[in-house]
C-alpha positions as CSV (number, residue, x, y, z in Angstrom):
1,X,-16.0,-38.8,-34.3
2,X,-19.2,-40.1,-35.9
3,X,-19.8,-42.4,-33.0
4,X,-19.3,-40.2,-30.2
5,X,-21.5,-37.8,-31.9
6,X,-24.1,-40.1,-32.2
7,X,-23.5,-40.7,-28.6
8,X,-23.8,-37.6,-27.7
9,X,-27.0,-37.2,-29.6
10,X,-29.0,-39.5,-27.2
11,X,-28.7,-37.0,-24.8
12,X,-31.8,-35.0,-23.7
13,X,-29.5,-31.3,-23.9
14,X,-28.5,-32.0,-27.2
15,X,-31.3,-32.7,-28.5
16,X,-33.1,-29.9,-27.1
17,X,-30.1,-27.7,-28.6
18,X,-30.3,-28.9,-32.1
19,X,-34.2,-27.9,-32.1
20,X,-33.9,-25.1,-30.4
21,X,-30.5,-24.3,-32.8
22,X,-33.5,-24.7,-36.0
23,X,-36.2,-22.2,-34.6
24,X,-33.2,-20.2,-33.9
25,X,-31.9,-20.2,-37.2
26,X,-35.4,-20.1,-39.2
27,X,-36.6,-17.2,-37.3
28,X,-33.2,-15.5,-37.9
29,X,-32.8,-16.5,-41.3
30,X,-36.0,-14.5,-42.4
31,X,-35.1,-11.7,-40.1
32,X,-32.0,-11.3,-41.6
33,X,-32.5,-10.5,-45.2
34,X,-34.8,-7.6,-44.4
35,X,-32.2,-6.5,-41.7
36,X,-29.5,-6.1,-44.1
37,X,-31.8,-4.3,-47.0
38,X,-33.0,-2.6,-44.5
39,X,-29.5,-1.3,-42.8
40,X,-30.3,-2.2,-39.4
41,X,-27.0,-3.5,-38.2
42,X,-26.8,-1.0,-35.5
43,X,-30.5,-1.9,-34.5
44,X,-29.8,-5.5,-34.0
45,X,-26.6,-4.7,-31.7
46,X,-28.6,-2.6,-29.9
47,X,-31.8,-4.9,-29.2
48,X,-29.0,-7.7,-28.3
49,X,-27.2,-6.2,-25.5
50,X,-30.3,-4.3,-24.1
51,X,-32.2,-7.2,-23.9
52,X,-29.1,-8.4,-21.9
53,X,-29.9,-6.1,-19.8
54,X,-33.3,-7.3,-19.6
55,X,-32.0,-11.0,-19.1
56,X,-30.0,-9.6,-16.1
57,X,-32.7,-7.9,-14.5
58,X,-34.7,-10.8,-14.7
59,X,-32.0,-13.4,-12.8
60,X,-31.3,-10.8,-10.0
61,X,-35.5,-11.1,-9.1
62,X,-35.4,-15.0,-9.5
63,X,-37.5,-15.1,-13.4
64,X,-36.2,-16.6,-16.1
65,X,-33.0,-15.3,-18.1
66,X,-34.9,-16.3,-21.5
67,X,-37.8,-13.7,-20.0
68,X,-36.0,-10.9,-19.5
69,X,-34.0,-10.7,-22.5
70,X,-37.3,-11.3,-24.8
71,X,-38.9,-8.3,-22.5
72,X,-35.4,-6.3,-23.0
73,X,-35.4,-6.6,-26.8
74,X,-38.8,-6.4,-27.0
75,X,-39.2,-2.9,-24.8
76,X,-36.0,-1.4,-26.8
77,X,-37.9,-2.4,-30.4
78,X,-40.8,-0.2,-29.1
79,X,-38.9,2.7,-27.6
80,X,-36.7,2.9,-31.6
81,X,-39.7,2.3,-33.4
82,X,-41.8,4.9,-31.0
83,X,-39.0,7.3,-31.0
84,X,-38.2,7.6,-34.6
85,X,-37.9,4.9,-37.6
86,X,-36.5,6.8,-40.5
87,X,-32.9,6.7,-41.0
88,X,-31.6,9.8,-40.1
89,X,-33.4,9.5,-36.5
90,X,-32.6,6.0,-36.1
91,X,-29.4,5.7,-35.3
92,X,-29.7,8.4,-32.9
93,X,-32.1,7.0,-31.1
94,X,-30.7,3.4,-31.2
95,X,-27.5,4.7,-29.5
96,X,-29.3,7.0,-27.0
97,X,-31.6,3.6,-25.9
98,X,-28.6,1.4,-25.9
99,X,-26.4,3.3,-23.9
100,X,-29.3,3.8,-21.4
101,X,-29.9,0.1,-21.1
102,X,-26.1,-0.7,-20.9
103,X,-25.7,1.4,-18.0
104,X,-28.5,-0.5,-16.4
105,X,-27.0,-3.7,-17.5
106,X,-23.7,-2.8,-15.7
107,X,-25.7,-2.1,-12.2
108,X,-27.5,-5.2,-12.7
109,X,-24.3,-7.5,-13.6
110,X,-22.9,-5.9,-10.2
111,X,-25.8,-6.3,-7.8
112,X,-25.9,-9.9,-8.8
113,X,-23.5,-11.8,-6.9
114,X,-23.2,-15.3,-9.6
115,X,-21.9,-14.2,-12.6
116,X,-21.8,-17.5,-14.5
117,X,-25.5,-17.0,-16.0
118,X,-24.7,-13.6,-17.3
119,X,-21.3,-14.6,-19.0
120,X,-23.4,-17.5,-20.5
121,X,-25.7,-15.0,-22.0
122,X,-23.0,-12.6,-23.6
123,X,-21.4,-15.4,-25.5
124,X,-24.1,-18.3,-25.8
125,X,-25.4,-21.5,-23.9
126,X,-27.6,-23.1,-26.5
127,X,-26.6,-26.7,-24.8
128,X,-27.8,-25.4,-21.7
129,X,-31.4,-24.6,-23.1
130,X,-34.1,-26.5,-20.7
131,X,-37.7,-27.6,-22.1
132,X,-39.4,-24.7,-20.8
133,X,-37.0,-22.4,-22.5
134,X,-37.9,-25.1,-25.4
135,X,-41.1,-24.1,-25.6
136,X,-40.9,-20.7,-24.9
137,X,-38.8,-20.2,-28.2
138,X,-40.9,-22.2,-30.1
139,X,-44.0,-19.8,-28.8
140,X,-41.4,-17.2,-30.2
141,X,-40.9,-18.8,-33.4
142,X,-44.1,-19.8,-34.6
143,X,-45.3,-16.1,-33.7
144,X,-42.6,-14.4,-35.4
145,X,-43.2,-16.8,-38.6
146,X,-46.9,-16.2,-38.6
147,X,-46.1,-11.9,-38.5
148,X,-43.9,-12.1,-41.3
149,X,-45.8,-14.2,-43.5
150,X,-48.8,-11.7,-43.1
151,X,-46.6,-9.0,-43.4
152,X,-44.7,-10.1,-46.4
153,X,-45.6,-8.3,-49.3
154,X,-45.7,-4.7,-48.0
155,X,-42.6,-5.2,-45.9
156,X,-40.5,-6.2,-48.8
157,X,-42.4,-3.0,-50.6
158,X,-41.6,-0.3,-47.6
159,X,-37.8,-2.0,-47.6
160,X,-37.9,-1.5,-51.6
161,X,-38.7,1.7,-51.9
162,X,-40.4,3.2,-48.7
163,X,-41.4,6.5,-50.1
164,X,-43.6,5.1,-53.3
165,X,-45.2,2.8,-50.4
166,X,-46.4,5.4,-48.6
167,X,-47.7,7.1,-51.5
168,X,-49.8,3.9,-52.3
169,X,-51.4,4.1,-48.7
170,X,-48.8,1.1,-47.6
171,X,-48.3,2.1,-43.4
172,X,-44.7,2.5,-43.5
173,X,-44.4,3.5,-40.0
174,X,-46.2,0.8,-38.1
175,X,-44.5,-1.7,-40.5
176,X,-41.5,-0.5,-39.6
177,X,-42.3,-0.7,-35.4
178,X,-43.8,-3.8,-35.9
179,X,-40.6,-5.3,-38.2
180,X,-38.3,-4.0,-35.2
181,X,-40.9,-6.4,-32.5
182,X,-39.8,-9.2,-34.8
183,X,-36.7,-8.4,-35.3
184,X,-36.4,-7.9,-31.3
185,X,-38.2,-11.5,-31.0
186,X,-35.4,-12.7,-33.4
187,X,-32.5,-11.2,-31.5
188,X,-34.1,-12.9,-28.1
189,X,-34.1,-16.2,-29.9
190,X,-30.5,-15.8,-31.6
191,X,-28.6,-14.9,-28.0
192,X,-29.4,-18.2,-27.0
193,X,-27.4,-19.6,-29.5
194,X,-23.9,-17.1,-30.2
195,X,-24.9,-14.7,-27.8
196,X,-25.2,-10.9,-27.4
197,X,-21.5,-10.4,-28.1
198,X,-21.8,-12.6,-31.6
199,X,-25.5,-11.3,-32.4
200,X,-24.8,-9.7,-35.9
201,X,-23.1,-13.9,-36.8
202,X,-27.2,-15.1,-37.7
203,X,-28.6,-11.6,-37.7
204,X,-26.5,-10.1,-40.6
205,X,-24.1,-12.7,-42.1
206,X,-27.2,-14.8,-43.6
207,X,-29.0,-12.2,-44.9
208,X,-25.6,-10.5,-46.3
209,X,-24.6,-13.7,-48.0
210,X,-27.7,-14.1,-49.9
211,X,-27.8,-11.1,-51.0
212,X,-24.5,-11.9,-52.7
213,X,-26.1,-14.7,-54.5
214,X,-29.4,-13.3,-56.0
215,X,-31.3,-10.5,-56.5
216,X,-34.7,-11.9,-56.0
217,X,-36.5,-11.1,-53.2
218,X,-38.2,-14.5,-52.2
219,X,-34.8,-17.0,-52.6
220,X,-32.8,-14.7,-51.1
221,X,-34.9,-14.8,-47.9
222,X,-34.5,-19.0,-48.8
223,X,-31.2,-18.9,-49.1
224,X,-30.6,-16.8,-46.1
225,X,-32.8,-19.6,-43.5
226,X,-30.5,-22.1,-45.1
227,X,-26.7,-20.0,-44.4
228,X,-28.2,-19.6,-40.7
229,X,-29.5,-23.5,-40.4
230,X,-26.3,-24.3,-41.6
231,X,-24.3,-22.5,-39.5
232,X,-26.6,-22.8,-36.6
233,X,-27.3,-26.6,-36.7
234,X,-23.3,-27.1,-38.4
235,X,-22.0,-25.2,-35.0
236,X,-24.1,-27.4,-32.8
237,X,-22.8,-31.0,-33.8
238,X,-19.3,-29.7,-34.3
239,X,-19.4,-28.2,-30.9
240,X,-20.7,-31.8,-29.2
241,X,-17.7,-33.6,-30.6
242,X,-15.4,-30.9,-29.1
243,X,-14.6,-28.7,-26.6
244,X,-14.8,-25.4,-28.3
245,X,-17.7,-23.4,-28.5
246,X,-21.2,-23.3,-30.2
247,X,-20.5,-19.6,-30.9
248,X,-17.0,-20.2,-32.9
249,X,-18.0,-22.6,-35.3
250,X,-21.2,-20.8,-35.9
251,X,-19.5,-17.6,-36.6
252,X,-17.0,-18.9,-38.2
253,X,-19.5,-21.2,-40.6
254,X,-21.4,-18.5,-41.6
255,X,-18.5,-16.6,-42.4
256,X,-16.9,-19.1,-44.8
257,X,-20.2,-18.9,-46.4
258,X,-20.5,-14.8,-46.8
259,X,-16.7,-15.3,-48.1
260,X,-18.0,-17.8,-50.1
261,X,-20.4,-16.2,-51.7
262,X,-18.8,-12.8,-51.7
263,X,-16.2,-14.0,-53.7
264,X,-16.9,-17.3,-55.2
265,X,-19.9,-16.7,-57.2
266,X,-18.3,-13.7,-59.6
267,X,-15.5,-15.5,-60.2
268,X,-18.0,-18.7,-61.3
269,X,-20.0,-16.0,-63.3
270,X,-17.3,-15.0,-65.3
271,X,-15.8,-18.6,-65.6
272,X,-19.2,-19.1,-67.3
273,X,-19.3,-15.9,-69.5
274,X,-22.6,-14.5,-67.3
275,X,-22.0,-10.1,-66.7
276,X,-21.7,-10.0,-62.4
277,X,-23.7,-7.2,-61.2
C-alpha cells in the first residue's frame, strides 16, 4: 500500500489534491469553530447547495464550475446577512434564499445536457482539481485567512456575547455579514473536497469536536484546523490507494474524531480524577 501510494504521489492530480485538500481544510478549520458557536449549521447547508446552483449556472454558459459556486455562496452570504442576521430572522431567511436557489439549481441541472460535472459537484472531485482551480483557491484561502485574522478579536466577542459587544460600540451587524462572506468563501473551497451533499463533514464536525476538548477560545480554533487537515488530507491518501471516495473517508475521519472526543475525553477526565464540564 505504501508503495503504490507513493506512486500515486508522483502524479500531478494528486498532488494538486493534497494542496488543495490543506487550503481546504485550513480555511474550513477556522471557519468552523465560529460556525458551531455561532449555530450556523443551517447557514452553511444553505450557502453549499446554492452556490451549487451557482456552479451550475456557470457550466451551462461555458465559465468555470469553481466560479460559479464561489459567486453562488458568495451572493447567498449577502442576501442572509442583508436580509436579517439575528437568530430569530435567520433561519427564515436562510430557508426562503435556499429554496429560491434550489429551484434555480433544478432548471439549471435540466437545461444542461452532461450531467457528470454537476454530480461531481454534489458529492466532491478534489482529484479532479486543475492548477487554475489551484490557484484560484489559494486566492480564496489566503483572503479568507487574512479577514479572519483582522477580524479576530471582535468576532470571537460578537459570537460570545453579541449584546455586550454592541454596547461597547463593537459593529455586530457588519461582523456578522462579513463572517457569513467567509464563511461563503469557506463553503466554496470545502465543496471541492466532500461536496455540497457532505458540506456540514469540514464545516461543522471540526469545529464541534474541539469544542468537546477545550474551552478556550484560541486552541479550539487549533484544534479544529487540525480535525479538518486530518480528515481532509487522511481522506485524500486513503482515497489514492483505493477505489472509494474522498468524501467517505473524510466524513467518516472526522467523525471518529467528534466520537472521539465526544466520548473519550470525559471518560479520560474522570479516569484522572479532573470534574468534566
Amino acid at each position: 500500500m505504501i508503495h503504490q501510494l507513493v506512486y500515486m504521489l508522483g502524479y500531478g492530480f494528486a498532488q494538486n489534491a493534497l494542496v488543495a485538500g490543506i487550503l481546504v481544510a485550513v480555511v474550513a478549520g477556522l471557519v468552523s469553530r465560529f460556525v458551531v458557536a455561532r449555530n450556523m449549521s443551517f447557514a452553511v447547508h444553505a450557502l453549499a447547495e446554492v452556490g451549487f446552483t451557482g456552479s451550475t449556472g456557470f457550466i451551462l454558459i461555458g465559465l468555470s464550475p469553481v466560479l460559479g459556486l464561489l459567486t453562488g455562496s458568495l451572493l447567498t452570504a449577502f442576501f442572509i446577512g442583508a436580509l436579517g442576521v439575528r437568530i430569530r430572522e435567520r433561519d427564515a431567511v436562510v430557508g426562503v434564499v435556499m429554496a429560491f436557489g434550489l429551484g434555480l439549481g433544478v432548471l439549471f441541472t435540466a437545461l444542461y445536457a452532461r450531467y457528470a460535472t454537476a454530480i461531481a459537484i454534489l458529492f466532491g472531485a478534489i482529484t479532479e482539481v486543475s492548477l487554475g482551480d489551484l490557484m484560484l483557491l489559494a486566492g480564496v484561502a489566503v483572503v479568507t485567512i487574512v479577514g479572519l485574522g483582522v477580524m479576530y478579536r471582535p468576532l470571537t466577542f460578537a459570537t460570545v456575547d453579541p449584546v455586550v459587544a454592541e454596547a461597547r460600540g463593537v459593529p455586530v451587524r457588519l461582523i456578522s455579514i462579513l463572517f457569513l462572506l467567509m464563511l461563503a468563501a469557506a463553503v466554496a473551497e470545502a465543496v471541492q473536497v466532500v461536496g455540497v451533499l457532505l458540506i456540514l463533514t469540514l464545516l461543522i464536525t471540526p469545529g464541534a469536536t474541539a469544542e468537546r476538548l477545550t474551552a478556550n477560545p484560541g486552541l479550539a480554533t487549533v484544534t479544529s484546523v487540525g480535525v479538518a487537515l486530518l480528515a481532509t488530507v487522511g481522506g485524500i491518501l486513503l482515497a489514492l490507494v483505493s477505489s472509494w471516495p474522498v468524501s467517505f473517508y473524510v466524513a467518516t475521519i472526522a467523525f471518529v474524531c467528534y466520537l472521539a472526543a465526544r466520548f473519550g475525553a470525559p471518560a479520560l477526565e474522570r479516569l484522572q480524577g479532573v470534574p468534566t464540564d
